[in-house]
Structure formats: C-alpha cells, structure tokens
PyMOL Python script that loads the backbone (N, CA, C, O; Angstrom):
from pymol import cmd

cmd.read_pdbstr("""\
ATOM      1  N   UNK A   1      81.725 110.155  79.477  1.00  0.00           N
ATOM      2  CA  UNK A   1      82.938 109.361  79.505  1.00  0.00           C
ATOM      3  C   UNK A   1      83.629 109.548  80.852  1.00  0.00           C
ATOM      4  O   UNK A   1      83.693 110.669  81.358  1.00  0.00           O
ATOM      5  N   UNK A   2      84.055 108.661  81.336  1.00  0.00           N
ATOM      6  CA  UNK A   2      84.724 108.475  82.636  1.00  0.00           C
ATOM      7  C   UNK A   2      85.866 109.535  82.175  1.00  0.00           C
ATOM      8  O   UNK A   2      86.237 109.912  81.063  1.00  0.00           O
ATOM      9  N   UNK A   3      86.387 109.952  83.898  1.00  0.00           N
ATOM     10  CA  UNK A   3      88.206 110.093  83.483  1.00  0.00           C
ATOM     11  C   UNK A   3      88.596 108.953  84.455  1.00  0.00           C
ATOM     12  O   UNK A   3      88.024 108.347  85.361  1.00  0.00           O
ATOM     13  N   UNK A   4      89.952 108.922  83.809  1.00  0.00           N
ATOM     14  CA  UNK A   4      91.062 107.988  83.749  1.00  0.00           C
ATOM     15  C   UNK A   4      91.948 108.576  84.427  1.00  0.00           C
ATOM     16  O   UNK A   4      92.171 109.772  84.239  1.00  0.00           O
ATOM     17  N   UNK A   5      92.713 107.756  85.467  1.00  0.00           N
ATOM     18  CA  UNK A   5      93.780 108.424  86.127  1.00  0.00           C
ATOM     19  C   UNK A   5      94.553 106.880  86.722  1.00  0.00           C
ATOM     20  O   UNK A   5      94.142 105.810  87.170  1.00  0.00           O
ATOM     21  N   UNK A   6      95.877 107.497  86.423  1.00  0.00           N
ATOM     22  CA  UNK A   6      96.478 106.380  87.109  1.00  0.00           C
ATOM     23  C   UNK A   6      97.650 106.670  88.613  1.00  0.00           C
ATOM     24  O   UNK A   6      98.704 107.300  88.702  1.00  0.00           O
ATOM     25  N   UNK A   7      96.793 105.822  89.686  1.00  0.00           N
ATOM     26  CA  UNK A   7      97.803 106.300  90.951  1.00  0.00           C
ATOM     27  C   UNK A   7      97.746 105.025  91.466  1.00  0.00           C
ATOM     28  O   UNK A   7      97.494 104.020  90.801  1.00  0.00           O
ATOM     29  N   UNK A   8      98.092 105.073  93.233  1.00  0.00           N
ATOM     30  CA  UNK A   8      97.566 104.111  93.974  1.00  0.00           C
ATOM     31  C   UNK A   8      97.294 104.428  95.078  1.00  0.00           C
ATOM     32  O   UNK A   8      97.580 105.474  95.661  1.00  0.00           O
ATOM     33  N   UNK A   9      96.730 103.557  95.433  1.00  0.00           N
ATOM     34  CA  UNK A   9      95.676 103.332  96.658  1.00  0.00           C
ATOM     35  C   UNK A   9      96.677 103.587  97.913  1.00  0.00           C
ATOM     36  O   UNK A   9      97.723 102.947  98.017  1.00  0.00           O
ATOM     37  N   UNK A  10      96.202 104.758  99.040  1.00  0.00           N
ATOM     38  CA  UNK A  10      96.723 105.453  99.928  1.00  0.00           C
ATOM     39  C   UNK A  10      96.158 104.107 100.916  1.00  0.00           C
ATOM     40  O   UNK A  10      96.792 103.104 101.244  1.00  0.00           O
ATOM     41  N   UNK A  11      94.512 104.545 101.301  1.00  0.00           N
ATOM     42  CA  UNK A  11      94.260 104.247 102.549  1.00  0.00           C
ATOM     43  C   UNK A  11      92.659 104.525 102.157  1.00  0.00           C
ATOM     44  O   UNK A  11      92.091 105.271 101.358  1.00  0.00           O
ATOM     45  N   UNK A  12      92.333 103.769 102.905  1.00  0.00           N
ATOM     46  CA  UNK A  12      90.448 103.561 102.289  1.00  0.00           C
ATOM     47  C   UNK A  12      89.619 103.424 104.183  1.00  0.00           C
ATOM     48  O   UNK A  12      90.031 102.867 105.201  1.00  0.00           O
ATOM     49  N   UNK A  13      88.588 104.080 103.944  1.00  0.00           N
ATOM     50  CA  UNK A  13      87.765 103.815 104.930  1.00  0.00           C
ATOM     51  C   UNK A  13      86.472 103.520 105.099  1.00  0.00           C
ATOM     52  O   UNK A  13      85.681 104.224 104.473  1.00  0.00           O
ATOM     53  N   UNK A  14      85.992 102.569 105.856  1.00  0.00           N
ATOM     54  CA  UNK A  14      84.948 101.825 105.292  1.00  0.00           C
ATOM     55  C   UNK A  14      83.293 102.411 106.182  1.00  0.00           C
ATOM     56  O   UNK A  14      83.003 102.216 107.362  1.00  0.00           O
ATOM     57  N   UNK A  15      82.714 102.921 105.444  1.00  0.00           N
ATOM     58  CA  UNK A  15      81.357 103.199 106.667  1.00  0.00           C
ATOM     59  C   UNK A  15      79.875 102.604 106.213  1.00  0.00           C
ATOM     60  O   UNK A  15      79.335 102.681 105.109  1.00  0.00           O
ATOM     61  N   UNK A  16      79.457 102.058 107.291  1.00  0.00           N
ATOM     62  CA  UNK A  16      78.396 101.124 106.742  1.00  0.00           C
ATOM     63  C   UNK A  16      77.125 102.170 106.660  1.00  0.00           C
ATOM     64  O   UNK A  16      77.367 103.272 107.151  1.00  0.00           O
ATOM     65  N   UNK A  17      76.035 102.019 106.207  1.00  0.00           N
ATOM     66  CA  UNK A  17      74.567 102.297 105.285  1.00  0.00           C
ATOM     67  C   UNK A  17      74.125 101.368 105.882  1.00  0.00           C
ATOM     68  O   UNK A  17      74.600 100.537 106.656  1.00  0.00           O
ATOM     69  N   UNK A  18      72.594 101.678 105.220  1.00  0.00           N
ATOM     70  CA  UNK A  18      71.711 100.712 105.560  1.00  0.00           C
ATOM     71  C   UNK A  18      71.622  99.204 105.155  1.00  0.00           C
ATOM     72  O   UNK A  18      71.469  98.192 105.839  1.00  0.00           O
ATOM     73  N   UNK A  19      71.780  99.411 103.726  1.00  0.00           N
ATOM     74  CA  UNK A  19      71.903  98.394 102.668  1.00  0.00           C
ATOM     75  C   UNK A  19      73.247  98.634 102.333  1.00  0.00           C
ATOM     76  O   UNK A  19      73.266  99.179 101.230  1.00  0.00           O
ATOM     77  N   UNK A  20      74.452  98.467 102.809  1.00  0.00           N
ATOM     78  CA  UNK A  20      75.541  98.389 101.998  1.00  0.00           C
ATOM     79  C   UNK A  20      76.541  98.787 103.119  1.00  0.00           C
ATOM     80  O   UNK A  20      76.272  98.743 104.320  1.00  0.00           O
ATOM     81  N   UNK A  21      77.990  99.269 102.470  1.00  0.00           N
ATOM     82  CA  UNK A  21      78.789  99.936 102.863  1.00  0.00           C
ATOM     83  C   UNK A  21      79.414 101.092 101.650  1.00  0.00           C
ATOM     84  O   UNK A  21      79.474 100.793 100.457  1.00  0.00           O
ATOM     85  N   UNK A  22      79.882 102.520 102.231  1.00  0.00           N
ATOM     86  CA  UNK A  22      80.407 102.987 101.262  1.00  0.00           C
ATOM     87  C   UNK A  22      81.896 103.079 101.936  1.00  0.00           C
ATOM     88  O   UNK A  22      82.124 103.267 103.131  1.00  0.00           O
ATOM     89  N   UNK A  23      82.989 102.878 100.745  1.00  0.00           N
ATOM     90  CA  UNK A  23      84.068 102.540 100.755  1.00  0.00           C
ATOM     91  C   UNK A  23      84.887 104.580 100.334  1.00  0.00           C
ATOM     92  O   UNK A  23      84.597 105.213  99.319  1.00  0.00           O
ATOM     93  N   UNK A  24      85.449 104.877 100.991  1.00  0.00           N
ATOM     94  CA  UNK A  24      86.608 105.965 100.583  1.00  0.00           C
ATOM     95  C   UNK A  24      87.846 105.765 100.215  1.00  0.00           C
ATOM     96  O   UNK A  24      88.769 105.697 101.026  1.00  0.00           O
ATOM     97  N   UNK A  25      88.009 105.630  98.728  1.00  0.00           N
ATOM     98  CA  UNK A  25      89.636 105.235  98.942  1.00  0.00           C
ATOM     99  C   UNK A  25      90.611 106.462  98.901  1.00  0.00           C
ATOM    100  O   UNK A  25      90.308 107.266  98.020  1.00  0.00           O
ATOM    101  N   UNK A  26      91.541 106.743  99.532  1.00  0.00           N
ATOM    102  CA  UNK A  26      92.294 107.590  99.157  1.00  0.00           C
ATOM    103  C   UNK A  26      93.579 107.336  97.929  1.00  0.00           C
ATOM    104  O   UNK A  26      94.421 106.448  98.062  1.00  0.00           O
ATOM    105  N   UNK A  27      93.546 108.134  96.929  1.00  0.00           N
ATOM    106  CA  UNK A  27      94.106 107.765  95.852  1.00  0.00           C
ATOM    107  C   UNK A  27      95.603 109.172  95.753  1.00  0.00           C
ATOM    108  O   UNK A  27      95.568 110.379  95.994  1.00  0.00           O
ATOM    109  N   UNK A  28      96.840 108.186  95.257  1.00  0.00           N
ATOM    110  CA  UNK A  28      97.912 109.439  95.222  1.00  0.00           C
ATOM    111  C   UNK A  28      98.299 108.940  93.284  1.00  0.00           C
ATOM    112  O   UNK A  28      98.406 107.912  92.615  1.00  0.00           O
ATOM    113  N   UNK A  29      98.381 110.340  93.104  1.00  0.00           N
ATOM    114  CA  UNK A  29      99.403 110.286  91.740  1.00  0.00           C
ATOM    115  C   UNK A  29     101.175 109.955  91.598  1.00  0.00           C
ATOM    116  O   UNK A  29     101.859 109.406  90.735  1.00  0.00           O
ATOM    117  N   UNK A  30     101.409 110.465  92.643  1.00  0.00           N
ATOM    118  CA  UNK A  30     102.768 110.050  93.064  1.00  0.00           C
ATOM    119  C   UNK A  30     103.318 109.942  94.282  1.00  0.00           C
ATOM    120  O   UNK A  30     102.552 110.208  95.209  1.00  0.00           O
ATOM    121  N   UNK A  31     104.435 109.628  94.568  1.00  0.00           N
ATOM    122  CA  UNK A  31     105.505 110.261  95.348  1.00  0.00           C
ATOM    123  C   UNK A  31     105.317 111.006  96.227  1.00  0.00           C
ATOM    124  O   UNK A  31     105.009 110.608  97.350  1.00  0.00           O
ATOM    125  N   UNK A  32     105.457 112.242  95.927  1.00  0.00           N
ATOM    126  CA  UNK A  32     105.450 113.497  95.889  1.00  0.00           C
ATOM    127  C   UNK A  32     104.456 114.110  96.512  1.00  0.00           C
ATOM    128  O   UNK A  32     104.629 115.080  97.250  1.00  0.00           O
ATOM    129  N   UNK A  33     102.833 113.349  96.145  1.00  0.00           N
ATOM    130  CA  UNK A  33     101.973 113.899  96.014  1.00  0.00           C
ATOM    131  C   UNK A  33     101.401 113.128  97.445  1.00  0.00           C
ATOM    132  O   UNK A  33     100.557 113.682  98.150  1.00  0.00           O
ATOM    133  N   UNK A  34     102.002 111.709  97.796  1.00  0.00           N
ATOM    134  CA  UNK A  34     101.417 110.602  98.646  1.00  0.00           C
ATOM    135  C   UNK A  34     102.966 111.723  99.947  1.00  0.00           C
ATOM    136  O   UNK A  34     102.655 111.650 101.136  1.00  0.00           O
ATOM    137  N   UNK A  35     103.946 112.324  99.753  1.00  0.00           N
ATOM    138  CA  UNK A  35     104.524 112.610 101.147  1.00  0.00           C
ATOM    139  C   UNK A  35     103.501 114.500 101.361  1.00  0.00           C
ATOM    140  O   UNK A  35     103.413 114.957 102.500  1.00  0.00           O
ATOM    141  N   UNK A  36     103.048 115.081 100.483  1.00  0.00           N
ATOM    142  CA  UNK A  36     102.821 115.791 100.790  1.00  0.00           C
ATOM    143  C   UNK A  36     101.033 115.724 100.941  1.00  0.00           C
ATOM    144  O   UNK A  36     100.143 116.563 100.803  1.00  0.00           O
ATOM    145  N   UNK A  37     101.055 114.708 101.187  1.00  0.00           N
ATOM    146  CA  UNK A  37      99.084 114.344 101.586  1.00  0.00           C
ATOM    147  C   UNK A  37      98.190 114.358 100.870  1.00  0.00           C
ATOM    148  O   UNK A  37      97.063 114.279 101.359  1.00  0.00           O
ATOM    149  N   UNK A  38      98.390 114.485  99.157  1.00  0.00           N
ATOM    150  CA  UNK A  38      97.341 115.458  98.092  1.00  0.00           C
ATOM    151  C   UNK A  38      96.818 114.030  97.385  1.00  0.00           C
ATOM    152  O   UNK A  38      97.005 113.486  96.296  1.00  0.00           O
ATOM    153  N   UNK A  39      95.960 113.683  98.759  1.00  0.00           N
ATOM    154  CA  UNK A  39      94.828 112.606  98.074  1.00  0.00           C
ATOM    155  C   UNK A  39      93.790 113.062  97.255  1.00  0.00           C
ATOM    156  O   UNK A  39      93.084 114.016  97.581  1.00  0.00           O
ATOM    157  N   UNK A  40      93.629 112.330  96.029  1.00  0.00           N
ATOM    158  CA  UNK A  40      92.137 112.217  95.674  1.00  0.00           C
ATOM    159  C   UNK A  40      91.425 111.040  96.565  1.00  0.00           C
ATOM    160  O   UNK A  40      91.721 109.861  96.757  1.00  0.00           O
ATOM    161  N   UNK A  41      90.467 111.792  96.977  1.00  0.00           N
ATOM    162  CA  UNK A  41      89.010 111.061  97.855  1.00  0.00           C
ATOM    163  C   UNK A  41      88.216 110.043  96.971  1.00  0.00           C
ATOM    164  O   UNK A  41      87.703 111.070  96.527  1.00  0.00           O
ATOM    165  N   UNK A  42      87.847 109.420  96.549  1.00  0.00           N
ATOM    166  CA  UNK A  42      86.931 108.687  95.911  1.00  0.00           C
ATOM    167  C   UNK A  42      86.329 107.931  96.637  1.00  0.00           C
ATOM    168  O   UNK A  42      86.968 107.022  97.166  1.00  0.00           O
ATOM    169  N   UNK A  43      84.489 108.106  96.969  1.00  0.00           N
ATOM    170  CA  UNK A  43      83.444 107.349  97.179  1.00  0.00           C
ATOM    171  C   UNK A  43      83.315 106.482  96.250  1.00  0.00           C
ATOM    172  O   UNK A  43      83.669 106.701  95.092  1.00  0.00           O
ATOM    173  N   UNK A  44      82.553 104.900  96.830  1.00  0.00           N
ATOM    174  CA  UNK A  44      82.120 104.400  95.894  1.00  0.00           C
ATOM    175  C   UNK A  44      81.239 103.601  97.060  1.00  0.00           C
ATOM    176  O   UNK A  44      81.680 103.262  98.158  1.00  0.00           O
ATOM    177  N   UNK A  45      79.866 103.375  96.554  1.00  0.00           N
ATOM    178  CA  UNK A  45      78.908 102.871  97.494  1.00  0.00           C
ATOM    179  C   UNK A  45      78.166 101.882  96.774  1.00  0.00           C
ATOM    180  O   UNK A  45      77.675 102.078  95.662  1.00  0.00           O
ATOM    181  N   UNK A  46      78.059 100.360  97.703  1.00  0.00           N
ATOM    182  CA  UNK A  46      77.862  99.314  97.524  1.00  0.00           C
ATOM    183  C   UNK A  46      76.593  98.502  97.749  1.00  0.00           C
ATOM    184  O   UNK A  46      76.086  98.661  98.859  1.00  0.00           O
ATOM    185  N   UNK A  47      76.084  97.806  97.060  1.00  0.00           N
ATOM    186  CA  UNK A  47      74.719  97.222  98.469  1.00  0.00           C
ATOM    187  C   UNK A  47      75.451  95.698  98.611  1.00  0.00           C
ATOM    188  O   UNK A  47      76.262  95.365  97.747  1.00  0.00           O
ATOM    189  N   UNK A  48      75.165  94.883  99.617  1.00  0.00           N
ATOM    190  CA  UNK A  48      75.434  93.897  99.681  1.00  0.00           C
ATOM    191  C   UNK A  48      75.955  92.714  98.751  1.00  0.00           C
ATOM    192  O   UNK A  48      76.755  91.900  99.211  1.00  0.00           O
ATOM    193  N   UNK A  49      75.394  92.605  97.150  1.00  0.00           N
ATOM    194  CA  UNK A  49      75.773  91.794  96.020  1.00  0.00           C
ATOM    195  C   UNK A  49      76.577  92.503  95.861  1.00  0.00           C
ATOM    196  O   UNK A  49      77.085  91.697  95.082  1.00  0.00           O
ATOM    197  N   UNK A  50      77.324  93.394  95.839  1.00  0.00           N
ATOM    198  CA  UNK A  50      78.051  94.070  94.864  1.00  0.00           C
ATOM    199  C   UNK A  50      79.439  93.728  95.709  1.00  0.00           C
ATOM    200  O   UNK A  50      80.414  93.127  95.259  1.00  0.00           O
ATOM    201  N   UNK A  51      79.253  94.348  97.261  1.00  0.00           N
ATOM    202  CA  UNK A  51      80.291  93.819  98.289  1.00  0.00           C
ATOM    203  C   UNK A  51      80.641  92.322  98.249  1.00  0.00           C
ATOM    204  O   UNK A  51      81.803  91.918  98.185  1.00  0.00           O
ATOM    205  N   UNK A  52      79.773  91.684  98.283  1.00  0.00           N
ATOM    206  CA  UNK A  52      80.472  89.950  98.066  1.00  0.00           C
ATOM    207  C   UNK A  52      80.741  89.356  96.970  1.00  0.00           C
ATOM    208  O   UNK A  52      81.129  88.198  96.812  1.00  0.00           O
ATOM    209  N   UNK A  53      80.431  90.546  95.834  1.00  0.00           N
ATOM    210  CA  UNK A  53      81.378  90.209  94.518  1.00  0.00           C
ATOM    211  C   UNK A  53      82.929  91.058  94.483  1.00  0.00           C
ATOM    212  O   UNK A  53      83.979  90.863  93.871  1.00  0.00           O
ATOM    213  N   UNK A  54      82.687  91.588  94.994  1.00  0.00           N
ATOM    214  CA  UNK A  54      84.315  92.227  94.790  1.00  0.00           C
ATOM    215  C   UNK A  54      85.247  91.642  96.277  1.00  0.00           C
ATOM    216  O   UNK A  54      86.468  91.707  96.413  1.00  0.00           O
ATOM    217  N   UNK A  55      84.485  91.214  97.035  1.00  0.00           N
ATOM    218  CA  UNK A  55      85.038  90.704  98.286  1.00  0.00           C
ATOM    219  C   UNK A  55      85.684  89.052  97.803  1.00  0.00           C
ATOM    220  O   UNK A  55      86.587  88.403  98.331  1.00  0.00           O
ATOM    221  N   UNK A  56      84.935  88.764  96.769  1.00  0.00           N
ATOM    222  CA  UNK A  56      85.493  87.336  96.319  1.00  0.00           C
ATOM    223  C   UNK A  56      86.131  87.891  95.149  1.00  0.00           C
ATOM    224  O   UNK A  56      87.208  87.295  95.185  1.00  0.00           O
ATOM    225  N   UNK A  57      86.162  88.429  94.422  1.00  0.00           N
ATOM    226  CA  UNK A  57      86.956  88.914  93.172  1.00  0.00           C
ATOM    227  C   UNK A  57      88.525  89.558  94.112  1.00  0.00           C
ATOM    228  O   UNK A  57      89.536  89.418  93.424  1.00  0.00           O
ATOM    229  N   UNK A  58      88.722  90.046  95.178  1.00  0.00           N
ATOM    230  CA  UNK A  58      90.026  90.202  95.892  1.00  0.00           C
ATOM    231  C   UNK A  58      90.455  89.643  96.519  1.00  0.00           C
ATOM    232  O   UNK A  58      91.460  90.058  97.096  1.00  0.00           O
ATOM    233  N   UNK A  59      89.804  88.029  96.843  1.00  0.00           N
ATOM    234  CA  UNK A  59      90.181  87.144  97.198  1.00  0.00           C
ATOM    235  C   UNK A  59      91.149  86.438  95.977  1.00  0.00           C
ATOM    236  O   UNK A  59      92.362  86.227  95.972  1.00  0.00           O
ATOM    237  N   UNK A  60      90.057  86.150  94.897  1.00  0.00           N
ATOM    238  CA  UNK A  60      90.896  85.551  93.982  1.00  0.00           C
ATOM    239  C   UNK A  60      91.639  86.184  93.791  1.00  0.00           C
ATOM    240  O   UNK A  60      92.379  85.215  93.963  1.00  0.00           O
ATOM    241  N   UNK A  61      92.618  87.336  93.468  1.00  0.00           N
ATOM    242  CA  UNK A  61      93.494  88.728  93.143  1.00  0.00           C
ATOM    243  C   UNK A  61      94.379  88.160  94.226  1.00  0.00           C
ATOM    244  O   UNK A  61      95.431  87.795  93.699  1.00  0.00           O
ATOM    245  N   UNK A  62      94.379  87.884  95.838  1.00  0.00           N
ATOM    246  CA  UNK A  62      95.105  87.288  96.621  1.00  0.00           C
ATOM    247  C   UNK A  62      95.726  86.399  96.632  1.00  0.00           C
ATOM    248  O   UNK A  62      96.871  86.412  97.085  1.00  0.00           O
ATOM    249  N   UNK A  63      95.033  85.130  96.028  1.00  0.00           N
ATOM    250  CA  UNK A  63      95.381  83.776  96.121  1.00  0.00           C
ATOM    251  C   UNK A  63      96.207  83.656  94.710  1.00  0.00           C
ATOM    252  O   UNK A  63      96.998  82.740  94.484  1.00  0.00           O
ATOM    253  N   UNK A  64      95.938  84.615  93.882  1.00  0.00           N
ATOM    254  CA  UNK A  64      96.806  84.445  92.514  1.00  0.00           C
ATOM    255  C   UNK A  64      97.785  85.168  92.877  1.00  0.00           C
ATOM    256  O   UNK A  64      98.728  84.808  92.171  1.00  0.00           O
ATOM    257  N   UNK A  65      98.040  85.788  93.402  1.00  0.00           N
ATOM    258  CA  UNK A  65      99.847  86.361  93.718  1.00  0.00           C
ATOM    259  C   UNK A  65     100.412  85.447  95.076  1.00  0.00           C
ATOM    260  O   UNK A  65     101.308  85.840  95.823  1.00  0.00           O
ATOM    261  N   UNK A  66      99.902  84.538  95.173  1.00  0.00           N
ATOM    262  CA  UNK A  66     100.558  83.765  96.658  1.00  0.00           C
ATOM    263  C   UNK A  66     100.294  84.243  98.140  1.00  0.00           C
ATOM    264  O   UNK A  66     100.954  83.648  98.993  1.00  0.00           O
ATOM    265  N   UNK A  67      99.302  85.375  98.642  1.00  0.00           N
ATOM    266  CA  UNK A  67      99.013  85.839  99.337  1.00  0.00           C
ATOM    267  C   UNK A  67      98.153  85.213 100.612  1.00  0.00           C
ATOM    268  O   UNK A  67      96.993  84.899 100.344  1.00  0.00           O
ATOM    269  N   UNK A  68      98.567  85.022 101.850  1.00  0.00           N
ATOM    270  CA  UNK A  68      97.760  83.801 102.662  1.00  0.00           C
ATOM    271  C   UNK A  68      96.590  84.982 103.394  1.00  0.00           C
ATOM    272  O   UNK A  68      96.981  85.979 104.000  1.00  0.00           O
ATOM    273  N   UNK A  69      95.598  84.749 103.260  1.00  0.00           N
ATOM    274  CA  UNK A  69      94.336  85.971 103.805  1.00  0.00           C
ATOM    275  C   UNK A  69      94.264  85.657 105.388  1.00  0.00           C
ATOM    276  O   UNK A  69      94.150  86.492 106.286  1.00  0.00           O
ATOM    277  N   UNK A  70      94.376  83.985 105.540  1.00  0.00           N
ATOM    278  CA  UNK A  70      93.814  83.734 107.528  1.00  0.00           C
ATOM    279  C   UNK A  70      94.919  83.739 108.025  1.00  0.00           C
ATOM    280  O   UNK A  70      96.000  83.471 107.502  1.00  0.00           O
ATOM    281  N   UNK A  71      94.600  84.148 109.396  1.00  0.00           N
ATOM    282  CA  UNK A  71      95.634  84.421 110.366  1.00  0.00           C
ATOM    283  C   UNK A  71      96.149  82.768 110.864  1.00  0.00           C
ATOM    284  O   UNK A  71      95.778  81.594 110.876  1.00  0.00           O
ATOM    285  N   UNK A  72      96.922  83.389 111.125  1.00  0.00           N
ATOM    286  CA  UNK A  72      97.600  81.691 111.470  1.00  0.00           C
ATOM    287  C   UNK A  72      96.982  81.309 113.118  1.00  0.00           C
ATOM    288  O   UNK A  72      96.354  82.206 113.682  1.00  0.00           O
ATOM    289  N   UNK A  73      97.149  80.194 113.724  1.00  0.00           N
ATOM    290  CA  UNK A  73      96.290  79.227 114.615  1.00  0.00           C
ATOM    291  C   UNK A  73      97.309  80.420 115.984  1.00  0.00           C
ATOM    292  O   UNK A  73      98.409  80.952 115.840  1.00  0.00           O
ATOM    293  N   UNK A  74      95.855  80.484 117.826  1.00  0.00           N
ATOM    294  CA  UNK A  74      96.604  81.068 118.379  1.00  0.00           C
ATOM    295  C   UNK A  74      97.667  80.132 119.224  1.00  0.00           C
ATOM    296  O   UNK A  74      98.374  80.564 120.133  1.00  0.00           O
ATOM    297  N   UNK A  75      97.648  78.743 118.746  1.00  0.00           N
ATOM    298  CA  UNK A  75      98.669  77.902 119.162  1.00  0.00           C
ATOM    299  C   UNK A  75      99.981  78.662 118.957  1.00  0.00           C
ATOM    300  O   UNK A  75     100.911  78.791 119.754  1.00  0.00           O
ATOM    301  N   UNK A  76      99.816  79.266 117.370  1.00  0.00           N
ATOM    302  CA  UNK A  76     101.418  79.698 117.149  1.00  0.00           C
ATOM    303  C   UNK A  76     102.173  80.743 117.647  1.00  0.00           C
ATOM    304  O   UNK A  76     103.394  80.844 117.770  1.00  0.00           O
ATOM    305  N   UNK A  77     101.169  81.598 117.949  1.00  0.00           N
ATOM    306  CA  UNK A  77     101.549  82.635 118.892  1.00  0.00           C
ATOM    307  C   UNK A  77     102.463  82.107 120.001  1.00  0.00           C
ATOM    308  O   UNK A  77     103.663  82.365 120.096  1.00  0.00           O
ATOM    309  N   UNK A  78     101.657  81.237 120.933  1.00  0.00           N
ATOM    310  CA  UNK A  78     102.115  80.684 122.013  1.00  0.00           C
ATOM    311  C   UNK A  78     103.210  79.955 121.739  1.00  0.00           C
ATOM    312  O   UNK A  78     104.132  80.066 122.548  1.00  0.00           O
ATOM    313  N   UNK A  79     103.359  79.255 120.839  1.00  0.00           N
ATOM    314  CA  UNK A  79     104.721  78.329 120.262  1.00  0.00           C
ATOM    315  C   UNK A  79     106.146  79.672 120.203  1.00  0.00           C
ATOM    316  O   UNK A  79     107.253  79.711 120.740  1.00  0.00           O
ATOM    317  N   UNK A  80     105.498  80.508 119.391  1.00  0.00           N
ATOM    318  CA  UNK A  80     106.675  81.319 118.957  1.00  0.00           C
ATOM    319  C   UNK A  80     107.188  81.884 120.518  1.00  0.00           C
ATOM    320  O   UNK A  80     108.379  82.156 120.668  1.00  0.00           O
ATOM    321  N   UNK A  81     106.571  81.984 121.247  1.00  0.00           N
ATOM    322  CA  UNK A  81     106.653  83.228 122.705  1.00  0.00           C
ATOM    323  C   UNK A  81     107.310  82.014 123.419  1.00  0.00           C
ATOM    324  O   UNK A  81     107.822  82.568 124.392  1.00  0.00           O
ATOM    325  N   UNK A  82     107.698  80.267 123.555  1.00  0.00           N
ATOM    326  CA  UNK A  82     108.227  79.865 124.049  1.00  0.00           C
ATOM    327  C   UNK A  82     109.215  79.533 123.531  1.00  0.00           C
ATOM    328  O   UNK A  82     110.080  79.160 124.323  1.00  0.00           O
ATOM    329  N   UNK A  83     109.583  79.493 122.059  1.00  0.00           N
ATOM    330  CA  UNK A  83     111.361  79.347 121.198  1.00  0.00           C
ATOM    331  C   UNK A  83     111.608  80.481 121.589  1.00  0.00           C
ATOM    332  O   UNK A  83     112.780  80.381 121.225  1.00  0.00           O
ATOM    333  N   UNK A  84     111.564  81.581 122.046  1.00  0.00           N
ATOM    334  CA  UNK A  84     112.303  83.119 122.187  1.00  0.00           C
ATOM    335  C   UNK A  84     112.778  82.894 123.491  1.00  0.00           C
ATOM    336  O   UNK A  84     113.607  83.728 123.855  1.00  0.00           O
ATOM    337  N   UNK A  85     112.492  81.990 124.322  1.00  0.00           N
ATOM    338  CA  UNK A  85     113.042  82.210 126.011  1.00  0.00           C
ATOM    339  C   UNK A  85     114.233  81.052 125.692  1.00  0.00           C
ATOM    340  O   UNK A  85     115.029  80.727 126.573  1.00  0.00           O
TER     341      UNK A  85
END
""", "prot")
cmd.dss("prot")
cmd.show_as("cartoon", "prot")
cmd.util.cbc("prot")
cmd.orient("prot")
C-alpha cells in the first residue's frame, strides 16, 4: 500500500535518461517546514509516453483554471518598451 501524504510542491528538477526524463519534486508539509527547507525529495522516472501524457494532462489542468501557457508575441515586448518613454 502506498503512503499518503498531503503537502505541496516546492520546486522540481528535471534530468534527462536515455529513454525518458526523471523528474525530482521537492515536496513541503507546511509552512514551517517549506521556511526551514525540510523537503521530501521524490523521484519519479518517465519514458517518453508517459511524459506526453502528463505533459497534456497539465495542459488541460491549465486551460481549466484560465491559465495562458504561450508567451505572448516579441512585438509586445517592443510595444510595451515604447508606451513607457
């Protein structure tokens, strides 16, 4: 049986394999636990199907809370840097 724990997600780092990537997330229980650094580490290692199912499964997770994923055009950059003068 699995354990169960409920926190959230610190900070994750991604290192690629041959066939895959394995993902580190850093996980906090609290507060408390996220100012005084006391991550749980969790591996979890992927091969390619598995990455472009959860890569589209957090897409959809995005687009259902209103979340825009692409960067906006570098026209706008340039637009915004000439309304500021």
């Amino acid at each position: 049986m699995a354990k169960q724990s409920i926190g959230a997600l610190a900070g994750w780092k991604r290192s690629e394999v041959e066939h895959g990537v394995v993902l580190a997330l850093q996980l906090v229980r609290s507060a408390d636990a996220y100012r005084e650094r006391d991550f749980d580490v969790v591996e979890v290692t992927m091969n390619d199907r598995q990455l472009r199912s959860l890569a589209r499964d957090l897409i959809r997770a995005a687009h259902a809370r209103g979340l825009d994923l692409h960067a906006r055009p570098a026209w706008w950059r340039f637009w915004r840097r000439r309304r500021r003068r």
